[in-house]
Structures are given as C-alpha cells and as structure tokens.
N, C-alpha and C positions, 0 to 999 in steps of 0.2 A: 504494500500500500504506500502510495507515496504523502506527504504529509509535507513537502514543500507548499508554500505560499504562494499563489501567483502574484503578477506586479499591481494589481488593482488593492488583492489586501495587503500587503508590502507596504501599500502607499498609505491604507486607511489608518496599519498598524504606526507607521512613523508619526503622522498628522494629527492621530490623538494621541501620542505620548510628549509629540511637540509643547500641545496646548498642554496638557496634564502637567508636563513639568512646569509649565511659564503661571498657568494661571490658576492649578489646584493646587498650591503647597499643603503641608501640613498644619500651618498656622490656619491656612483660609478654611480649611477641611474643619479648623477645631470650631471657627464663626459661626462656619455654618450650621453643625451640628449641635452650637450652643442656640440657635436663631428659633423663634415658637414654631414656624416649620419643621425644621432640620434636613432641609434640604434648600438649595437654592433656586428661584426661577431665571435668573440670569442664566448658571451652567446651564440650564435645562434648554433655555432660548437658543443656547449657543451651542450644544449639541442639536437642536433641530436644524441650527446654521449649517453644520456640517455635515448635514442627513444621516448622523445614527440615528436619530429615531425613524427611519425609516429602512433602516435596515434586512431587514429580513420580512417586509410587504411587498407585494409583486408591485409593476412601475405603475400601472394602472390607477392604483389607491394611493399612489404619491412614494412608492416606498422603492427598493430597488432591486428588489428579485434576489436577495441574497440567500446564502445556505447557513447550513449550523457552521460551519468551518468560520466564515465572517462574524456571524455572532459572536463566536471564539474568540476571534481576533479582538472584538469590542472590550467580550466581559474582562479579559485577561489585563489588558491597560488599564481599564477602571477597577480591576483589583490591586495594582501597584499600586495607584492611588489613594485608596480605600474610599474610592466615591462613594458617597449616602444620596444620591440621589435617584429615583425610583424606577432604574432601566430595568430590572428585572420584573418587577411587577406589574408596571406599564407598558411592557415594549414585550419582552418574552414570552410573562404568563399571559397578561389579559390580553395585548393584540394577537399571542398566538393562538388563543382559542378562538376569539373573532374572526381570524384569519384561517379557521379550520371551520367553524360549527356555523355562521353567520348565514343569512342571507345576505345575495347582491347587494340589496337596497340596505343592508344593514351596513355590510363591508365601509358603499360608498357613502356611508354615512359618519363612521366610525374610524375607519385609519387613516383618512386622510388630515379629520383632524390629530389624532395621534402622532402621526408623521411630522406635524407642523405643530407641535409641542402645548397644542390648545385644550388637549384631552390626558385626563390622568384615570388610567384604570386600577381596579384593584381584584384580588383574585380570593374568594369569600369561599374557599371550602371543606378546611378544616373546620371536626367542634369539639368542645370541652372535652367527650365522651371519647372520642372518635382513634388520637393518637396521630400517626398515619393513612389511616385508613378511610381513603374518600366515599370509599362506598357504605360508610357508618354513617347514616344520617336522618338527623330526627328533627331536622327542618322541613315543614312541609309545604307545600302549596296548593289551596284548595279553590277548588272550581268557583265560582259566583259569576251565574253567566258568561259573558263571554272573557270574564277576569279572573286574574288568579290571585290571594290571598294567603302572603308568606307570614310564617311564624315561625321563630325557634332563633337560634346563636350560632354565630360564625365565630371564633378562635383566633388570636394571633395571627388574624391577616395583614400580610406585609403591605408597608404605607395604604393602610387603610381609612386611615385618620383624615388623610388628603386628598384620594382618590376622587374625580368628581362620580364616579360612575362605579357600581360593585357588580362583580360576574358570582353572584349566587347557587350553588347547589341545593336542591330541595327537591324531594320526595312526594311526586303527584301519583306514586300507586307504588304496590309492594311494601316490604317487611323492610324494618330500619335497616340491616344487615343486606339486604337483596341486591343482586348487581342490575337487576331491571328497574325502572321505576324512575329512575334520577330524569330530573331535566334542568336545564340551565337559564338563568333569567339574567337581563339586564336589569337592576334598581336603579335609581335617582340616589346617590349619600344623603341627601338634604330632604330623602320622601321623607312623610308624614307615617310617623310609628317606626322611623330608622331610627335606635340610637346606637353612636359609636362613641367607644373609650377609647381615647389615643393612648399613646406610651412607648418611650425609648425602650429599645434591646440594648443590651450590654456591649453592643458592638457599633454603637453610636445611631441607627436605623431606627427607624420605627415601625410600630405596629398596632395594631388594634382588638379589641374586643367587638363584635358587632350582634345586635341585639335587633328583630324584625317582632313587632307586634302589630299583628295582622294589617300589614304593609300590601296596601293593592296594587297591583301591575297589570298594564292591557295584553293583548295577546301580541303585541307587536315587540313586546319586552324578550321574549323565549326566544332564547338561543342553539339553534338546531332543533333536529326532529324530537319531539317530545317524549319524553321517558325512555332517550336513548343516549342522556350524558355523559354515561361513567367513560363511553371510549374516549371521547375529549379530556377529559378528566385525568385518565391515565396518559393520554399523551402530552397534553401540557407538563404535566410532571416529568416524565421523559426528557422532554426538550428544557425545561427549567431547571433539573437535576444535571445535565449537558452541562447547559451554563454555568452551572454556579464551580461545575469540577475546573472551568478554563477560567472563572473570577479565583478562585482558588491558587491556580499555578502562578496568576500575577501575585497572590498575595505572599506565595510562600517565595517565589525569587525576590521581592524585597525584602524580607524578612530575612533571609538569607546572607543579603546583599548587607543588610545595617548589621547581623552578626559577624560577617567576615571583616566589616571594616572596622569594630570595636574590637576584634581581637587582633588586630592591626596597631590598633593607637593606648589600648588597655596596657598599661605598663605593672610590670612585676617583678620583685627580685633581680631588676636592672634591663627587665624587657620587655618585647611586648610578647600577651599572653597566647599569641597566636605562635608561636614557635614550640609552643609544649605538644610533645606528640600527642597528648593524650585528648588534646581539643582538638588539635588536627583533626584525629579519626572520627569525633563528633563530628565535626562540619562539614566533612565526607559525607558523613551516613546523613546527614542533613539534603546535600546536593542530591544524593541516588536516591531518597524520599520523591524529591521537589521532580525529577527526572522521569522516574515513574509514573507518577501522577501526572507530567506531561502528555504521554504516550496514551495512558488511558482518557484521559482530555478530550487530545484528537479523536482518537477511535471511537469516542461517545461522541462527538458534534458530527463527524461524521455520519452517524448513523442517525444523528437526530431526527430526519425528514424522512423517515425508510418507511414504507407506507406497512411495510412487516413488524407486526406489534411483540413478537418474541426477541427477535434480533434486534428490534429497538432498545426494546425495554431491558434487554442481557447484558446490550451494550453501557448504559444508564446506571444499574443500579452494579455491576461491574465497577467502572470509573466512582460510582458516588462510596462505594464502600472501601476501597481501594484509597480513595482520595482522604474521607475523612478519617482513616485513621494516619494516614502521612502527614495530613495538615495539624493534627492533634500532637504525634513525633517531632514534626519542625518544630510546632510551639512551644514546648517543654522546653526541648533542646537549647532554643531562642531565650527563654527567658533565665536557663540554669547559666549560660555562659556569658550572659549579661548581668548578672549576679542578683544584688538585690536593686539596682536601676533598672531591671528587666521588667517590673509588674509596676513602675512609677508612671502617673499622666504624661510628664514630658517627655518621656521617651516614644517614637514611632511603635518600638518594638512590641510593649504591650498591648496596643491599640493593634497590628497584624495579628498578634495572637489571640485575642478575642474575636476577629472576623474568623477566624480561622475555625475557632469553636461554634461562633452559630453557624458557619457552613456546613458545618455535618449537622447541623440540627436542622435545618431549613430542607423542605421536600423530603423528610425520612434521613434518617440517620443512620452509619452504615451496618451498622447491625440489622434494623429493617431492610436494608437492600440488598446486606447478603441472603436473608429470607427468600427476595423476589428474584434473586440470582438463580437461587437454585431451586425456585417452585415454579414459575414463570413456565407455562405452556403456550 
C-alpha cells in the first residue's frame, strides 16, 4: 500500500502548519480556551478561508471531494497544535452523517453553509446508560401526526454547548437495546424543551449534557430512511475514530518533539539528561509508539470511505485500540522525563498528555474497540 502524499495534500499539509505555527501559538490556544466559548470564530472564519471546512464534501455542496487520507492530513496538524476548535464535531461527525444519511434538499441546504463556516453541528448520541454503545437508547421519538416528539438525554456531546444545530438519535420503534428502530433527526439547540449543560473536558474542549422534553420536530427534521440509523451511526464513528487516531499522531510527534528537546537542554550532574542511556531507550520506545500508531492512522483513513462495513470498521477500531494505548505510553513517558514540570499548566507537555487521554476516551476507548476488532462480522 503506498501511503505517500500527493502534491495537492503536501500542499494543504505545509499551509496549515504554516498558519498553525504563525497564528495558533500556545499562548493564543491558552485565550482561547480560557474565552466563555472556548473556541474561536476568527480561527474558524479562517479555516473556512482556506477550505478545510470543506474538506471532505463533494464540490457541489461547496466542499472539495476529499478522502479520509486528507482529512488525515487536516486532523494531524490540528493535533500539533492542540486546536479546541470544533473540526471534529462539525466537519467529521455531523457533516459526515449529513453527507451520508441526508436528503439532496437537505445536503444543499446544510454543507454549504458548513463549508463556509456559518453552520456549527453537533453529534447527540451517546447516553448516560449507554457507554459506547449507540444502539442503547432510550431516547425516543413519538409520532403526533405528521410530527415527531423527542424525549430522553444525550451524554457528553462534543461542542454541544455551541452547536447551532444537534444530529439526535432516538428510538421510533423496537426494544432500547434493538439495532432496528433508530432514526436520526435534525433539532434546533435553541428549540423549545432543549436544555443543554455546557462544560470543559480536561483536555481544554468542551462538551455537553443534552436534555429533550418533548421537543417537536417536523418531518423535514429526519435524517435518512426512518428506523434505519444505526448504519450511519456506526459509520460516523468509523470515520471519526479515523480521525481522531491521525489528530493523535500530530499530538504525540509534538509531545515527543518538546520531550527530546528538554532532555537536550535539562542539565544534570554536568549535563544534559538526554545523554543517559537509560532515557535514550525511553524516547526510543517513545518514537516506535508514535510510528506505529502512524501506520495504523493511515491504514484507518484509508479505509475510512470503504463502503465494506467489516473492513471499515476492523480497520477503525484496529488503529483506535492500537493508538490509545501508544498515546497513553507516550504520555506517561512524557510527563516521567519531564519530571515534576511535566503535569504543570505552563508546560505544553501536560496539556499533549491530557489530549492524548481523552482520545482514547472519545468514540470508545481501546479496550471497547478491541471488542469490535475481534467480534465485528
């Protein structure tokens, strides 16, 4: 398999790492994520300037026909960075479900503002009960005439605080547990009977608690054929599990990168602590982590778009278990040889190491996805 870059992403990957380094430092990163947002809409503006938000939407809907390999490219640099602002949730999970489950008239209604930074989605379907598990759900949606009437809690949905718009799972027929039954709605954040609890993650992002007391929606809200969700469902996760292993590899090559230069500059017993064999071999096993976890990357974004839901998903939950426990390895590593400055605010390092930890926790953690590794039919 060849895993070179062509010069189109070559170009996208230099151009946002250009900007990242000029205009996301880690000062501007701390503003932001101290800001009642915690996130910017300038970056956001200025990412729609340079068409990743339109990345992986066909041209038609404003976006540019890219693959999982490009989205790669994206999440990777904005894991260097430790961007907080809401490409995954906006652009991945919600426009990729739109961009799979939608109507025409939905689409063109939907990604083009997306694309042009005017629309912020959020992906509503985890619940308290649930865990992992999308097909547990005791949200439901019931009939009244030609309206549907949602009730129940969505869970730590990412930037859901923000979102103008929420991609809902809920249960219009079947047993909580059933994989029939699900279907997909657009909400309004701001309907009448929405309540949402915003709240920082420990890794500077946010999330939500979401609460629907019988919240009406017209039939123009349903997202694909009705009571046929969980395939979307499970593929959004796929491809969002994808991303998050190739936001990952950016976070652990800097992580990496601010380890090997303190053990460059860290003086000890007349030198610097980077000459002791015995950190050496750490930062070794550091790299062969971060390296592996590339490989599996690729071969997940790859496969992201495979219209084959076992070889997707093998591929996916592969790299996601794979990755979070390298990314958990780096972090340790990261913070043991940074001594006690390693878990302090001003240092980058602990702020890597905490993305590092909700990545495995974000779309299943890898112990659930060694489950779907090896039960996956």
């Amino acid at each position: 398999m060849d895993f070179s870059l062509t010069e189109e992403q070559q170009l996208l990957r230099d151009s946002l790492a250009r900007f990242l380094t000029n205009e996301y430092t880690f000062e501007a990163r701390r503003k932001i994520v101290a800001s009642s947002k915690g996130w910017s809409d300038t970056v956001w503006a200025q990412f729609a300037e340079m068409g990743l938000l339109g990345v992986p939407f066909a041209e038609g809907y404003g976006g540019f026909g890219g693959t999982g390999v490009d989205v790669m490219v994206v999440m990777e640099a904005l894991g260097r960075a430790l961007v907080v602002e809401p490409y995954l949730a906006t652009v991945v999970l919600g426009g990729g479900i739109v961009a799979t489950a939608a109507s025409p008239a939905q689409k063109a209604d939907i990604l083009p503002r997306l694309a042009k930074g005017k629309l912020q989605l959020a992906f509503a379907c985890y619940e308290p009960h649930s865990r992992y598990d999308v097909h547990d759900i005791a949200t439901t949606a019931r009939r009244d005439g030609s309206r549907f009437v949602l009730s129940g809690k969505k869970s730590v949905v990412l930037q859901g605080g923000t979102a103008d718009t929420l991609i809902v799972s809920a249960r219009t027929a079947g047993g909580a547990r059933d994989r029939e039954g699900i279907t997909l709605f657009l909400v309004d954040a701001k309907a009448r009977g929405v309540k949402v609890s915003d709240y920082r993650t420990i890794d500077g992002l946010r999330a939500a608690d979401v609460e629907f007391d019988a919240v009406s929606v017209g039939p123009d809200s349903v997202l694909g054929p009705q009571e046929s969700g969980l395939q979307f469902l499970e593929r959004a996760i796929d491809v969002g599990a994808a991303a998050l292993c190739a936001e990952a590899v950016g976070v652990m090559e800097a992580l990496n990168s601010a380890t090997l230069e303190y053990l460059k500059t860290r003086q000890q017993f007349g030198q610097p602590i980077g000459r002791f064999q015995a950190l050496q071999h750490r930062a070794v096993d550091m790299l062969i982590h971060c390296e592996q976890s590339r490989s599996m990357a690729m071969r997940a974004a790859v496969e992201a778009g495979s219209a084959d839901r076992t070889r997707r998903r093998r591929a996916a939950s592969a790299a996601k278990s794979l990755v979070g426990r390298a990314g958990r390895a780096i972090a340790k590593e990261a913070i043991q040889l940074h001594g006690g400055m390693g878990v302090t605010d001003e240092l980058p390092a602990a702020h890597y190491a905490k993305r590092l930890t909700m990545i495995d926790c974000w779309l299943g953690d890898s112990d659930w996805h060694t489950e779907c590794f090896a039960t996956v039919e």
